[in-house]
Structures are given as C-alpha cells and as structure tokens.
C-alpha positions as CSV (number, residue, x, y, z in Angstrom):
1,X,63.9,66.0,142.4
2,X,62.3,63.1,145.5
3,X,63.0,63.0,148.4
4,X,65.9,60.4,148.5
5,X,67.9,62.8,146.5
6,X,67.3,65.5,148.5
7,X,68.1,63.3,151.5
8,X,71.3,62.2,150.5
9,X,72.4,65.7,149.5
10,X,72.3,66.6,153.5
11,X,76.2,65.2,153.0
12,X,76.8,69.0,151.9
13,X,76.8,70.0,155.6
14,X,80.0,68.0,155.9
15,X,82.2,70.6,154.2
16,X,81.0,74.4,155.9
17,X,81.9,76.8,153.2
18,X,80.0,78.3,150.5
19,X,78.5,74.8,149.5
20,X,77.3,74.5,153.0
21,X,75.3,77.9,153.5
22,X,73.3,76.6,149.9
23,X,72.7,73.5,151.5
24,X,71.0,75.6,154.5
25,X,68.8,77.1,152.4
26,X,67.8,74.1,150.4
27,X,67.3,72.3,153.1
28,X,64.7,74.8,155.0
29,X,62.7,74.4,151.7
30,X,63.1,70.3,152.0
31,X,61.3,71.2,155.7
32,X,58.6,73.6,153.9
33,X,57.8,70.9,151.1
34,X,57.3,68.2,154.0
35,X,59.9,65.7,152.0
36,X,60.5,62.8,154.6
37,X,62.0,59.5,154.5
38,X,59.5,56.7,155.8
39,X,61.8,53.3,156.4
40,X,59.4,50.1,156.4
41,X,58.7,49.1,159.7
42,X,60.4,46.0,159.5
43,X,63.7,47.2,157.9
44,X,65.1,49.2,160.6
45,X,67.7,51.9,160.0
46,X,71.0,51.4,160.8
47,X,72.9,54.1,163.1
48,X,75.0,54.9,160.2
49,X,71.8,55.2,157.5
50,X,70.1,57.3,160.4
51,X,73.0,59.6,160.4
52,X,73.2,59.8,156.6
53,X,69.1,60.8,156.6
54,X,68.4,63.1,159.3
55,X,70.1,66.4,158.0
56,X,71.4,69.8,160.2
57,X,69.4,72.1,160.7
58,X,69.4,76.0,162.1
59,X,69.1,76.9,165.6
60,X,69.4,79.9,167.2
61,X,73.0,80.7,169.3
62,X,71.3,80.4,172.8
63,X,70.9,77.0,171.8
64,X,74.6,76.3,171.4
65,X,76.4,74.1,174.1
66,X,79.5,76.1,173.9
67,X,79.9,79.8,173.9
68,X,83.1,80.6,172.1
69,X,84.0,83.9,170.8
70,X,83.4,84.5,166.9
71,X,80.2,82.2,167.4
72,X,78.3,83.1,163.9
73,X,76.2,79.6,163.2
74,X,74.9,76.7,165.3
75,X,73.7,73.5,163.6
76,X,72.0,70.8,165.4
77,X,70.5,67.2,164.5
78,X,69.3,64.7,167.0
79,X,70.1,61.3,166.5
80,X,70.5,57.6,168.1
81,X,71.8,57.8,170.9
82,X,72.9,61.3,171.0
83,X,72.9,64.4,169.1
84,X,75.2,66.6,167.2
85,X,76.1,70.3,166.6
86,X,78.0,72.2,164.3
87,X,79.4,75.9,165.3
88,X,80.6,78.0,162.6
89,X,83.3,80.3,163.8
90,X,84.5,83.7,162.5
91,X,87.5,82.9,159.9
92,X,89.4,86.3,159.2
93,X,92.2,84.6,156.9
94,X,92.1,83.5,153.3
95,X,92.7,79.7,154.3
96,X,90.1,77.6,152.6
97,X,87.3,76.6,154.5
98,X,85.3,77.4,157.5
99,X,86.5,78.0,161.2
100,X,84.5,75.2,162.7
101,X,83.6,72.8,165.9
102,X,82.1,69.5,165.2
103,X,79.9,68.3,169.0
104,X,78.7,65.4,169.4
105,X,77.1,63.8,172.7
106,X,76.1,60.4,173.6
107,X,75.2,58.1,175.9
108,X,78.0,55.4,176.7
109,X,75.9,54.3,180.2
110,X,79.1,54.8,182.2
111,X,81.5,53.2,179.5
112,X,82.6,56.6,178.1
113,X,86.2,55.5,177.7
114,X,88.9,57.5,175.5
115,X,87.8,59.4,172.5
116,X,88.7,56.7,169.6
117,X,89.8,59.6,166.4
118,X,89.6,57.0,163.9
119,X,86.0,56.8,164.5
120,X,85.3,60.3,165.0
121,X,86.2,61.5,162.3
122,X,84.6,59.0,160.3
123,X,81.2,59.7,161.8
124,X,81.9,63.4,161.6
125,X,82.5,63.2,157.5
126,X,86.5,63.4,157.6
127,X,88.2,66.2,158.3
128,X,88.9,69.8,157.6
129,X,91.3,71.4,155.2
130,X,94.1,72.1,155.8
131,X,94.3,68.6,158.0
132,X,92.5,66.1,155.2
133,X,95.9,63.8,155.7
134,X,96.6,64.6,158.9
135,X,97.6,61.7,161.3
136,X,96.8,61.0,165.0
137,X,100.6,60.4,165.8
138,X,101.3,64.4,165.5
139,X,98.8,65.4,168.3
140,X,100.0,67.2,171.0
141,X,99.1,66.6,174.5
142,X,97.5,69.5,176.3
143,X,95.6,70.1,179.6
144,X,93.6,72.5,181.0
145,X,90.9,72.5,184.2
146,X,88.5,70.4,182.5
147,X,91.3,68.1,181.7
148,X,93.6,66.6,178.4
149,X,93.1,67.7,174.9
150,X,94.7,66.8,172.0
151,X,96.0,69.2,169.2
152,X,98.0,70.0,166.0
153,X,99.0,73.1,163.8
154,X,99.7,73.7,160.6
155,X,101.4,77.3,159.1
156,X,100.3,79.1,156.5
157,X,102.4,81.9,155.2
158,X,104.4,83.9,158.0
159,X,101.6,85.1,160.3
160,X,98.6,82.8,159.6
161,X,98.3,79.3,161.9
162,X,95.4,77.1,162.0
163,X,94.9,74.1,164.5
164,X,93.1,71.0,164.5
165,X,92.1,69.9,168.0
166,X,90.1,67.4,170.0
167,X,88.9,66.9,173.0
168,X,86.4,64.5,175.3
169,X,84.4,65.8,178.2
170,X,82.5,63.2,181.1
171,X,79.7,64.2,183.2
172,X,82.2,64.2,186.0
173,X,83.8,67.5,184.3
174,X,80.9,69.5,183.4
175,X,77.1,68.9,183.0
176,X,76.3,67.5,179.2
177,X,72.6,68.4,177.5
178,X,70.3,65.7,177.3
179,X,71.1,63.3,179.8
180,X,74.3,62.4,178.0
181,X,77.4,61.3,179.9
182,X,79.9,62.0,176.6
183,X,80.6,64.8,175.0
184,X,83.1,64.5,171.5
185,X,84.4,67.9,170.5
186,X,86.8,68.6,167.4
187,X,88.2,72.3,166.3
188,X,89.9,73.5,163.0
189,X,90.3,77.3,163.8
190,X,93.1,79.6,161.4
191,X,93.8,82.9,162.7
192,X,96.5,85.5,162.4
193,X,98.2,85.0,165.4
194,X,99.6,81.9,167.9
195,X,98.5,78.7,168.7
196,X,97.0,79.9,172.2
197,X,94.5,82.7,170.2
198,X,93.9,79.2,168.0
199,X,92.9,77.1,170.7
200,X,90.9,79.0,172.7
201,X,87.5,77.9,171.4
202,X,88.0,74.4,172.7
203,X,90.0,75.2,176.0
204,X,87.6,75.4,179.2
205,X,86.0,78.9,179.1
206,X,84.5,78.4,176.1
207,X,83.1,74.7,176.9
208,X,82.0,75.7,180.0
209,X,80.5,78.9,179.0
210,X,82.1,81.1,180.9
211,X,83.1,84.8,179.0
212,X,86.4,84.7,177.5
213,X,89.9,85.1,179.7
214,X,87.7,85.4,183.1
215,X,88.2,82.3,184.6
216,X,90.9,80.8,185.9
217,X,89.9,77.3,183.6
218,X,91.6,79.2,181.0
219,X,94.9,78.8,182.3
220,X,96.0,75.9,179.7
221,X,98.9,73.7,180.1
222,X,100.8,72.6,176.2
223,X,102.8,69.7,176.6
224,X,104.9,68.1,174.4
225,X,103.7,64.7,172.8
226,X,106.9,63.0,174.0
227,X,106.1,64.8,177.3
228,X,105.6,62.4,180.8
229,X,102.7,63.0,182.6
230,X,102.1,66.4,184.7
231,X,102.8,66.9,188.3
C-alpha cells in the first residue's frame, strides 16, 4: 500500500470507536516506515488538503489542554494556523460511539468573532452519533464563568442521556496554547444520569483545569433557547 493511501486513510480518526483505535496503530507504523507526503514546491497545499494529510497522532494526558474527568486518550495534530486535539472520554453506556471532545485553536489576530457551527463541524468531519442530523436551531443557551455555551440532548432508553455541546473561548477568558487567541471546543458525552453529569466536561472546571466541583466556575447557568438575556 503508498503512501497516499495511507494518507487519506487518516479520515478514520473522524469516527473514535473501534475503527479509530486500528487507525492509531496503523498509523504509528505509517511514522516507523517514514511514509510522507512531499507537495511540489510550487503547488501549495490548500488549508483543507493540509488538514486531510497531516493525521492525529498520540500524546501523552499532561499534554491535554483540558482536564476533564474520564480523560482516557488525547490526540493532537498541528496545522495552519492552529492545531487540533481530540480527548477520548470514558463512555459507560451501550450508545454507539465514543464519549469525545473535538479542540481546535487558532489564530483570528483579534477577529475571533462567534463560533460559526456550520463550519465547525465541517472541518471537524461532521458529527457524532447520536446527533448526525442534528440542527443548530435546537441548541440551548447556557452560561457559566467563562461565559455562553451552546448545548443539546438526546434520550436513550429511561436513564441514559447524551449531549452534544459547543463552546468558544477568547484569550480574554482564559490563556490558549500556542499563542492562539481562539479556542473551538465541541462535546458528545452519554451517561447514565442528567444533563449537568453530561455537561460537565465542557463547563469551566474542566477547561480551565481546575479538579472537578472545586471551583466556583462550575456553577453553570441553563437557559432556555427562547430565553432573554441574563441579569
């Protein structure tokens, strides 16, 4: 098999379940085989062929820029602009798929704006069962100390609840790695239990790296989507 079919298989990573853990361990023999991709210098890559190419790879948990609880995997790939990491999270139900955070960071050179979904997800592969067809209209507004977040839930039997959530940090909110001023985060998390136990992985504690339900950041505020703006 070349190297531009291994390359394009790195779209594995996109879907974090069994596939994705083969994909892991194909990939560290792609690194150990020295397969690369040389672009001629006078055909330079497009940001979305650069994406494509440059595949996840392993890093250790103290490399993570989060610290939520269940933290099993951290992925990380550098690229224009930016960088991204994937956290695998702990999934104790039998919903399909991984418990997951997609992180990306960039640098908007002060123009860092509102998250735009539509793109996002896009960039990030599409998104997560059980929220493939989900649509931006059914967020609901939340708010916590480091400031608005968007999320959704889906049911699953009587006791099982997953959530799909996003959320943008500035510099102004908390310090970003690597000189960006943007940070893109999205959750899909399923557990037995509520919406709150759900969330917590993208509410401020965990993004700031603070221990779990010690900080006062934690306090989060769920308002409706209909809902006017807080006092």
């Amino acid at each position: 098999m070349g190297c531009g079919t291994r390359l394009a298989m790195t779209g594995l990573f996109r879907y974090w379940s069994a596939p994705l853990r083969a994909a892991m361990a194909t990939a560290a023999l792609w690194a150990a085989a020295g397969c690369a991709y040389v672009q001629p210098s006078n055909m330079p890559l497009t940001r979305q062929q650069a994406e494509e190419l440059t595949p996840l790879v392993p890093v250790p948990a103290s490399r993570a820029w989060i610290s939520p609880d269940g933290l099993q995997l951290v992925f990380h790939r550098d690229l224009p602009g930016g960088a991204e990491q994937r956290v695998l999270l702990a999934n104790h139900t039998p919903v399909a798929g991984d418990n997951q955070m997609v992180l990306r960071i960039r640098q908007t050179y002060g123009e860092a704006g509102r998250l735009r979904f539509e793109d996002f997800v896009h960039r990030i592969g599409g998104l997560p069962a059980p929220f493939e067809a989900f649509s931006p209209g059914a967020f609901i507004d939340g708010e916590d100390d480091l400031g608005p977040y968007s999320w959704a839930e889906e049911r699953v039997g009587a006791d099982i609840i997953c959530v799909l959530a996003i959320r943008r940090l500035a510099t102004g909110r908390r310090h970003l790695p690597a000189q960006a001023d943007a940070m893109d985060i999205l959750l899909r998390n399923c557990v037995v239990g509520s919406a709150e136990q759900a969330l917590r992985p993208i509410l401020a504690p965990s993004v700031m790296g603070s221990p779990q339900g010690t900080a006062s950041a934690g306090q989060s505020r769920m308002l409706s989507a209909l809902a006017g703006p807080s006092q």
